[in-house]
C-alpha positions as CSV (number, residue, x, y, z in Angstrom):
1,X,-8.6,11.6,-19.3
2,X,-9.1,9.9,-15.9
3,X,-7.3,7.7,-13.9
4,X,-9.0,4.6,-11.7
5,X,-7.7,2.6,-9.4
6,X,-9.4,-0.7,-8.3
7,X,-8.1,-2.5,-5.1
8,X,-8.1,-5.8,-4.1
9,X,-11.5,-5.9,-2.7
10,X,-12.8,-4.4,-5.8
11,X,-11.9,-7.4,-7.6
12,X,-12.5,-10.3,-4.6
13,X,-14.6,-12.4,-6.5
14,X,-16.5,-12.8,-9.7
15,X,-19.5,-10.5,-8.8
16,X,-17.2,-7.8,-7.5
17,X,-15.5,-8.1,-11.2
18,X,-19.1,-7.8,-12.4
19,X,-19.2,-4.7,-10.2
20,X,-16.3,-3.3,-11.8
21,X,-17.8,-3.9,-15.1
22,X,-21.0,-1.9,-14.3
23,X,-19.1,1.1,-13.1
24,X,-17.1,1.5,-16.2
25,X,-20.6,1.5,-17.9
26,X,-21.4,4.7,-16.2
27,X,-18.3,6.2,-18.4
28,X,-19.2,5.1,-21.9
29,X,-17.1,7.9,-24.2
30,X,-14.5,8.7,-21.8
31,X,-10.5,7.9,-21.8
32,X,-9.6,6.4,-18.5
33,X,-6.7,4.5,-17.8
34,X,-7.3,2.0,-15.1
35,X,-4.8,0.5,-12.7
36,X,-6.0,-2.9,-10.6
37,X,-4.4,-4.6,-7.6
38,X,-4.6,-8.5,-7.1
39,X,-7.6,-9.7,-6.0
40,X,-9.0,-10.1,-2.7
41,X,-6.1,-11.2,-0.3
42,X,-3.5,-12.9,-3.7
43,X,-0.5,-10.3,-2.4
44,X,-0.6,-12.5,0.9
45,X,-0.6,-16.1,-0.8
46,X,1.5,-15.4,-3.0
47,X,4.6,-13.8,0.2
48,X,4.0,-17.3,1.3
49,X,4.2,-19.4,-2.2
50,X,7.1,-17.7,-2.4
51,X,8.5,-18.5,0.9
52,X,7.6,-21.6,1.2
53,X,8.8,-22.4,-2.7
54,X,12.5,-20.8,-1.4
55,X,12.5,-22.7,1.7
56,X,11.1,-25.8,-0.6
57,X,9.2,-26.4,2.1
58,X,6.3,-29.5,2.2
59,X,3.6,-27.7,1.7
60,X,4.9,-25.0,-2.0
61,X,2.8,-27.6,-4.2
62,X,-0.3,-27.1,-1.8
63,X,-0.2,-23.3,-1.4
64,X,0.6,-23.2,-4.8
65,X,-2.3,-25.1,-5.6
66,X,-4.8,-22.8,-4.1
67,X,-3.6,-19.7,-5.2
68,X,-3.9,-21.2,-8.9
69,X,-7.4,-22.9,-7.8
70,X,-8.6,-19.3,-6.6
71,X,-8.4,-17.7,-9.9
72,X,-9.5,-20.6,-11.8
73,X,-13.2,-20.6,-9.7
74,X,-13.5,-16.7,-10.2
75,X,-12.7,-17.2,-14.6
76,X,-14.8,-20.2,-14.3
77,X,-17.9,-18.0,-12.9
78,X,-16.8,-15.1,-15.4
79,X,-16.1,-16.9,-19.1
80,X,-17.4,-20.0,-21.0
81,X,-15.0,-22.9,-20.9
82,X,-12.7,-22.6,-23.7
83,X,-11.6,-19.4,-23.4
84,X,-7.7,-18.7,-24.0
85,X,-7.9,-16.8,-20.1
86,X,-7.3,-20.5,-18.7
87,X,-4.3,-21.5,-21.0
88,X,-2.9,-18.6,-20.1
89,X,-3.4,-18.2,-16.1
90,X,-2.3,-21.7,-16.5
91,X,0.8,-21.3,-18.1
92,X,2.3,-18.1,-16.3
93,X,1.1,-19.8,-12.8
94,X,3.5,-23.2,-13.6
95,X,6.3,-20.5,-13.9
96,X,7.0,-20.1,-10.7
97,X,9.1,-22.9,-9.1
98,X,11.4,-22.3,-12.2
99,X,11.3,-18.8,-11.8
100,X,12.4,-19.2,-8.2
101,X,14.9,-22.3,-8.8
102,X,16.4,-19.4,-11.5
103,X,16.8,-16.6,-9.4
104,X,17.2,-18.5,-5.7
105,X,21.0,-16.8,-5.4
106,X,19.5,-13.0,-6.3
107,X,18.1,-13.1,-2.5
108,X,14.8,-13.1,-1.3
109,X,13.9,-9.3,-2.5
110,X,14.4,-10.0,-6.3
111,X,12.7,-13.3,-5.8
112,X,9.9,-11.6,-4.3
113,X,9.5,-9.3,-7.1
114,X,9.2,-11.9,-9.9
115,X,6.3,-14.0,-8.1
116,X,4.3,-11.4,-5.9
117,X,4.1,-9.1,-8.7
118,X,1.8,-11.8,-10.4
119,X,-1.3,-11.2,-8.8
120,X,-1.3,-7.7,-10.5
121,X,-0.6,-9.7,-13.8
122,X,-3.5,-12.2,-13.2
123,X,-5.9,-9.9,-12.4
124,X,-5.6,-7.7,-14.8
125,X,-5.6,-10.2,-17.3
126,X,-9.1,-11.6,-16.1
127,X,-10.8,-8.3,-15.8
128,X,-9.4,-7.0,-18.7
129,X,-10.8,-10.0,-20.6
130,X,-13.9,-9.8,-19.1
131,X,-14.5,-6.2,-20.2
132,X,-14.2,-6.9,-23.6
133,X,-16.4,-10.0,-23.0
134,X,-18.9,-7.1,-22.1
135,X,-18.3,-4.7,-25.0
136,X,-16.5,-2.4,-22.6
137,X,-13.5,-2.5,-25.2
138,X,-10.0,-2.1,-23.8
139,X,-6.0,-3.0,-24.1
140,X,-4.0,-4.5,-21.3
141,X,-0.9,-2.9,-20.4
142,X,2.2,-4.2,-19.0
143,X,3.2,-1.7,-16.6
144,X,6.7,-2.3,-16.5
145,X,6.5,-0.7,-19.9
146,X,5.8,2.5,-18.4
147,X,7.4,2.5,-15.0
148,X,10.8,2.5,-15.0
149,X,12.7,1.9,-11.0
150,X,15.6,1.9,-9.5
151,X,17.4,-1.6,-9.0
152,X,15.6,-1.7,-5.1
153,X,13.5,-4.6,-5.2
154,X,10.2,-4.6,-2.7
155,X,10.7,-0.6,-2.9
156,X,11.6,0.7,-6.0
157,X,12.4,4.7,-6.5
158,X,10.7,5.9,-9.6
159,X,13.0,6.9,-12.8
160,X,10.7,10.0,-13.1
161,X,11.6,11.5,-16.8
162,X,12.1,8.2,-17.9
163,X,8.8,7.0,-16.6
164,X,7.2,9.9,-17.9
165,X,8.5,10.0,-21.5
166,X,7.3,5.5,-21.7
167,X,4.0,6.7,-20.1
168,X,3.2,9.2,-22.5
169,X,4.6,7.1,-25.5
170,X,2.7,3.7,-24.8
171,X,-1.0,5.1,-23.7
172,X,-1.9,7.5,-25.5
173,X,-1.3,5.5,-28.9
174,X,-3.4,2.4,-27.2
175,X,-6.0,5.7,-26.0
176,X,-6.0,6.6,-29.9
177,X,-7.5,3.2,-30.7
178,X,-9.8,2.1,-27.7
179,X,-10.9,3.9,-24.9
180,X,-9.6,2.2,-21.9
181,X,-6.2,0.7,-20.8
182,X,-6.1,-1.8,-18.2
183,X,-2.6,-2.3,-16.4
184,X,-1.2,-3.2,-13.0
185,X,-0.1,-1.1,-9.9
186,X,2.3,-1.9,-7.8
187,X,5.2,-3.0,-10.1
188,X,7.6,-1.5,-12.5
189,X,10.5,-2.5,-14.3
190,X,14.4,-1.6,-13.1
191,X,17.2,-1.0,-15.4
192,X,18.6,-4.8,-15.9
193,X,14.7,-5.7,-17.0
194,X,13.7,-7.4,-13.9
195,X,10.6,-6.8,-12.0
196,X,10.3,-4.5,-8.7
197,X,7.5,-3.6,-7.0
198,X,7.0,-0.4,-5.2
199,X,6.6,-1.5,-1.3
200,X,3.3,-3.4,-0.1
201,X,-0.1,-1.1,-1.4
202,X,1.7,0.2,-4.2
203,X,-1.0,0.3,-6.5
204,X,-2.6,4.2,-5.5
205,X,1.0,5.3,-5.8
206,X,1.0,3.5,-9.4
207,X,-1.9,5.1,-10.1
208,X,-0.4,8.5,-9.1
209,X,2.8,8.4,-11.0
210,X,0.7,7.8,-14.4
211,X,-2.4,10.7,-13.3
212,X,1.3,12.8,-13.1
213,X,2.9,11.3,-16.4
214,X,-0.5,11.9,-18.5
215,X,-1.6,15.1,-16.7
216,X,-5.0,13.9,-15.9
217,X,-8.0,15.1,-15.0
218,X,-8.9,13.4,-12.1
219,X,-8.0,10.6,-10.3
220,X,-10.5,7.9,-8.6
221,X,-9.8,5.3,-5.8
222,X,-12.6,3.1,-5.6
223,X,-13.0,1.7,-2.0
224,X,-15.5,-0.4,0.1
225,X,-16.3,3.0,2.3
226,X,-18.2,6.1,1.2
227,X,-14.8,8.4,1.4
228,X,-12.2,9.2,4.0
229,X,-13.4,9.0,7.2
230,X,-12.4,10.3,10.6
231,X,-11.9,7.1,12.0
232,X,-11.4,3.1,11.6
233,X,-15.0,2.1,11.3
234,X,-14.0,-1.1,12.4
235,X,-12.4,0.0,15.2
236,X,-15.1,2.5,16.2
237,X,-18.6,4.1,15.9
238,X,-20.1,7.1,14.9
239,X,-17.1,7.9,12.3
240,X,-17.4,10.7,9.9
241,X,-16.7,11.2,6.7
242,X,-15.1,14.1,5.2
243,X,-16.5,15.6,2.1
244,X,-13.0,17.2,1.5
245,X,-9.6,17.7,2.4
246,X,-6.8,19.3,1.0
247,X,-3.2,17.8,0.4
248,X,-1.8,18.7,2.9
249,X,-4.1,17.1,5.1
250,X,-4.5,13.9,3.7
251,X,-0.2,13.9,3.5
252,X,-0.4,14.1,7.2
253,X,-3.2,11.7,7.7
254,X,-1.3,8.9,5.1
255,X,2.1,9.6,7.1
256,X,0.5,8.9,10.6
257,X,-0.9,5.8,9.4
258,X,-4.3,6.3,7.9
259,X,-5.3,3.2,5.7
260,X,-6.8,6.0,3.2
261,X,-4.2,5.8,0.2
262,X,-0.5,4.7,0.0
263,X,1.7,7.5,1.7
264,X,3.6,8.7,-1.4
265,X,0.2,9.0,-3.7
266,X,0.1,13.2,-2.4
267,X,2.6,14.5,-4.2
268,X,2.9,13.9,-7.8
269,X,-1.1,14.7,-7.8
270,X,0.0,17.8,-5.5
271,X,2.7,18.8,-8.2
272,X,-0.2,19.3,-11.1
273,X,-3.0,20.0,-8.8
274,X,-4.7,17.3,-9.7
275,X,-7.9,16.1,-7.6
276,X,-8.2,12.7,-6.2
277,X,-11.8,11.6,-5.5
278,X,-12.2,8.3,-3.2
279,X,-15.6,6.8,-4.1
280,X,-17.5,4.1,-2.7
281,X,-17.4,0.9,-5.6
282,X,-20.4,-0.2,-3.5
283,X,-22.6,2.5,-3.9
284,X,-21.0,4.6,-7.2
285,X,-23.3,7.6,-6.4
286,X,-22.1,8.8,-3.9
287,X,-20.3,11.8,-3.7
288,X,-17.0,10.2,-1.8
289,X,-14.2,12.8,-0.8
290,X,-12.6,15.0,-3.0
291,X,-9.1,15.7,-2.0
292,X,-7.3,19.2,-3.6
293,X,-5.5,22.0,-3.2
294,X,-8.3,23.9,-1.3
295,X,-7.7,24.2,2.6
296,X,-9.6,23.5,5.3
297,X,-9.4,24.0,9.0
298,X,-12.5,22.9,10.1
299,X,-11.8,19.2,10.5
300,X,-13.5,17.4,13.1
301,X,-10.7,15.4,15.3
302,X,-9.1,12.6,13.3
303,X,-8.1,9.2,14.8
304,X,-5.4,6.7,13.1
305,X,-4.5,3.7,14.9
306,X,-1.9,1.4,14.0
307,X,-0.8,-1.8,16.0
308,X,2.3,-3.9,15.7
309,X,3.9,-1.5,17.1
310,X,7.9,-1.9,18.4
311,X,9.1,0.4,20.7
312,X,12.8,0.6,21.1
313,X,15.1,2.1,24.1
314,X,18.4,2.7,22.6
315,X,21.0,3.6,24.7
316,X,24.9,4.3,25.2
317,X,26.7,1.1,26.8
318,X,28.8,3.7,28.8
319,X,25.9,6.2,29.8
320,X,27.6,8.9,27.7
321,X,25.7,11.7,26.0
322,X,23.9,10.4,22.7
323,X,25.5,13.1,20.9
324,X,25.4,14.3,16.9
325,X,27.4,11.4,15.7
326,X,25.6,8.1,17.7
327,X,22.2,10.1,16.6
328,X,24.2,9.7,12.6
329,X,24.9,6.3,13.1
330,X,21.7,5.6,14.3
331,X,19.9,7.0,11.2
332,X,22.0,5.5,8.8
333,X,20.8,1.9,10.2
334,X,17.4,2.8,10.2
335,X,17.9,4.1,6.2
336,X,20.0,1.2,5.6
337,X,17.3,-1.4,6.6
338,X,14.6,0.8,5.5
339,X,12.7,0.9,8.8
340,X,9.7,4.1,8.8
341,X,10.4,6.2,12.2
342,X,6.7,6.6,13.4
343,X,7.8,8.5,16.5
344,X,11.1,9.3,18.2
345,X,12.6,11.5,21.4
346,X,15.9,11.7,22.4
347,X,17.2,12.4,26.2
348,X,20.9,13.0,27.4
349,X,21.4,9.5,27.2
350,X,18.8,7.6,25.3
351,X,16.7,7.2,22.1
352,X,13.1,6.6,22.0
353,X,12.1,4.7,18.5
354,X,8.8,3.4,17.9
355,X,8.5,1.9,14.9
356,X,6.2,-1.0,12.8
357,X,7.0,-4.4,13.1
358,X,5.7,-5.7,9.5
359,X,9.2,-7.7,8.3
360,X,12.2,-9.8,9.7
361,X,14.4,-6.0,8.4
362,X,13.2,-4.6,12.1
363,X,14.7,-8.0,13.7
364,X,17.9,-7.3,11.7
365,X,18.2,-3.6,13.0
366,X,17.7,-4.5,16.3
367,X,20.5,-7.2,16.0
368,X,23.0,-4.8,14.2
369,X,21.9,-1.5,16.7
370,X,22.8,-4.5,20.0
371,X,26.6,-4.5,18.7
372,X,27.0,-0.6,19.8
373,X,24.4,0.1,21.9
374,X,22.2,-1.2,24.4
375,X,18.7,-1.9,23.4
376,X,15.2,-2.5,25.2
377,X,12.6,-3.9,22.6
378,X,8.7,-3.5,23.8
379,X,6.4,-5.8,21.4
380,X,2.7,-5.6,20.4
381,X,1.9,-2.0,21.0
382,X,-0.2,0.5,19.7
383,X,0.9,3.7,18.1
384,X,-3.0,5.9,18.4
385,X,-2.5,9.6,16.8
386,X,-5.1,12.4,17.1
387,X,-5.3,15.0,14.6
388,X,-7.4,18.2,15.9
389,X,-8.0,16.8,19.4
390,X,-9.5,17.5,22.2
391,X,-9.4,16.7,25.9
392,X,-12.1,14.2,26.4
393,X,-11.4,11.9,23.1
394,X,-7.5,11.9,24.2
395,X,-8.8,10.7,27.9
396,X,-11.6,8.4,26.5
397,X,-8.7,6.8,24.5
398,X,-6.3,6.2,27.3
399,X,-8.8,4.1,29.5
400,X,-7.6,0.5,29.5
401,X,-4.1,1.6,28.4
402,X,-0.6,2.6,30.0
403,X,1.2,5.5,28.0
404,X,4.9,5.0,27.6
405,X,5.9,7.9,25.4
406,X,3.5,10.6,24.4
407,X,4.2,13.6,21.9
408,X,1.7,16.2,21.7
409,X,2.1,19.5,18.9
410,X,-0.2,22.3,18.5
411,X,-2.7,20.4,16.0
412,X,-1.4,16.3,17.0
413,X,-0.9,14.3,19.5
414,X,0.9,10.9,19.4
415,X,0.6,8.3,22.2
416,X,2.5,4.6,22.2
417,X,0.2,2.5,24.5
418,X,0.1,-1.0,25.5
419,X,-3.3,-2.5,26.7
420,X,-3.7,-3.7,30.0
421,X,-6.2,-5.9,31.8
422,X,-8.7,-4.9,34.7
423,X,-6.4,-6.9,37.4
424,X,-3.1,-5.3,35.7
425,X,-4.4,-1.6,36.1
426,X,-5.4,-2.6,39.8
427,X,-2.3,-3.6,40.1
């Protein structure tokens, strides 16, 4: 039994649904369960239909509108005109202002759950009924059946035995009967019966947690690039890609930032020793990048880039020691607001942070963190990390940029940089 997972750009439009369709061809006979993100860029309009709906803003009919009008033109290109798909897009779309109006005083978390979650319903709903369309016969799944959460909303902590035991229970009777189930990543069920999600490119950790519950054989991301690469090719030339890489590897690439797979996806695979493959959906023959329990040193150097980057200068008001029990109180506001430290150093009296900016929480913690202590806040940096490095990549990477904290271990180094213009540097 395999597990796929399809992202968003697998499923952009009608042909790349078409796409979908003629990979699954190429696995006629075998059981695969197959977990599919919202299409194309539906996560993002639906964080601001949901806004804008809370803040009943002027324009939650128009955005509204278009999000609804997106998947309508896709079904329209994929299925003849009466087909039950549109009744019942239609029907779970016009939900959503009473959904919100319902559950306004829960705070914006929960309310995020119950409408972002939806692009994960819709488009599994539409590719699910395609494939049957095409004689590739399969049963939608509502994953909240299977994962069970915590009551954290946007970042729900997995119930593992009881996600394990409704795994087990609900797919392999629906495997019994047809050979492909079709469900959602990203989202899972807490204990009251509501909705969570599991943090923002949830769905390879979805797909993770059920390759773990099922004890598959393999588990497939399908990607727009031919594997894992060394680099960002959008960011820069002559990248390689890496035929393979063990866990441990592709742990430390995922926790410095690598846009390979979700950070927690490693370990449940880890814990059975299962192999994740990521494969190219544009060009289904190629061999991709296995990732497994086999090491391998001989990495050529590895760059991760990630922008937004906030780097904060914490400090005592008093210019006393930041000793053991600031350094606790500091920790327990960054757990409390759920902020991911990218980098830190401490001195005798300060506290070097550098973390993402991706959500009003960092704005919070800075607010809470300016009642004890005094803060400096640095905006719009870069956070560049070099795995296997050597001198002249790390030099060719600092021109056009000022370091203002740097971290180097024996196979990593870790630079915050801002970006400076030709006058500035002369300067």
């Amino acid at each position: 039994m395999k597990v796929f997972k399809f992202g968003g750009a697998s499923v952009k439009d009608a042909d790349a649904v078409r796409n979908v369709s003629q990979i699954l061809s190429r696995f006629q006979g075998e059981k695969i369960v197959m977990i599919v993100s919202a299409m194309g860029k539906t996560t993002n309009a639906l964080e601001k239909v949901c806004l804008s709906q809370l803040k009943a803003s002027e324009h939650r009919n128009q955005l509204l509108q278009e999000l609804i009008q997106f998947h309508h033109m896709i079904s329209m290109e994929l299925f003849p005109s009466n087909h039950p798909i549109f009744n019942e897009l239609e029907l779970e779309w016009n939900t959503i202002p009473q959904t919100v109006n319902q559950h306004r005083e829960k705070g914006y978390d929960f309310v995020y759950d119950q409408i972002v979650s939806l692009g994960e319903w819709a488009s599994t709903k539409i590719v699910s009924a395609y494939l049957n369309e095409q004689g590739i016969y399969n049963h939608w799944l509502d994953a909240c059946e299977c994962i069970q959460t915590d009551d954290t909303h946007r970042e729900g902590r997995i119930q593992w035995e009881a996600t394990v035991d409704a795994s087990r229970n609900k797919i392999f009777s629906l495997l019994d009967t047809r050979d492909i189930v079709v469900t959602q990543g990203f989202t899972g069920k807490s204990p009251s019966g509501h909705t969570t999600t599991l943090g923002r490119e949830g769905s390879d950790y979805s797909a993770a947690i059920l390759s773990y519950c099922l004890d598959a054989d393999s588990m497939t991301v399908w990607k727009d690039v031919p594997g894992i690469l060394n680099a960002d090719p959008r960011k820069f030339s002559n990248v390689t890609k890496l035929d393979k890489i063990s866990y441990r590897e592709a742990t430390e690439m995922t926790y410095y930032g690598a846009n390979v797979i979700h950070p927690k996806t490693i370990k449940p695979i880890q814990n059975k020793n299962i192999p994740l493959m990521v494969k190219s959906f544009v060009n289904p023959d190629g061999e991709g990048t296995v990732i497994s329990s086999m090491e391998d040193e001989n990495y050529p150097p590895i760059v991760v880039v990630e922008s937004q980057q906030n780097l904060l200068h914490i400090s005592t008001r008093d210019f006393s020691f930041v000793a053991e029990h600031h350094l606790s109180n500091l920790f327990a506001l960054f757990a409390k607001y759920r902020i991911k430290v990218n980098m830190m150093r401490n001195t005798a009296i300060s506290f070097y942070v550098c973390a993402s900016y991706k959500s009003e929480r960092l704005d919070q913690l800075v607010e809470e963190l300016g009642k004890e202590f005094k803060v400096e806040r640095t905006k719009d940096l870069e956070l560049i990390t070099v795995r296997y490095h050597n001198n002249e990549i790390v030099n060719k990477l600092k021109e056009g940029k000022i370091v203002l904290l740097e971290e180097r271990l024996k196979n990593t180094i870790q630079m915050v940089v801002k970006h400076v213009s030709i006058p500035e540097r002369i300067k």
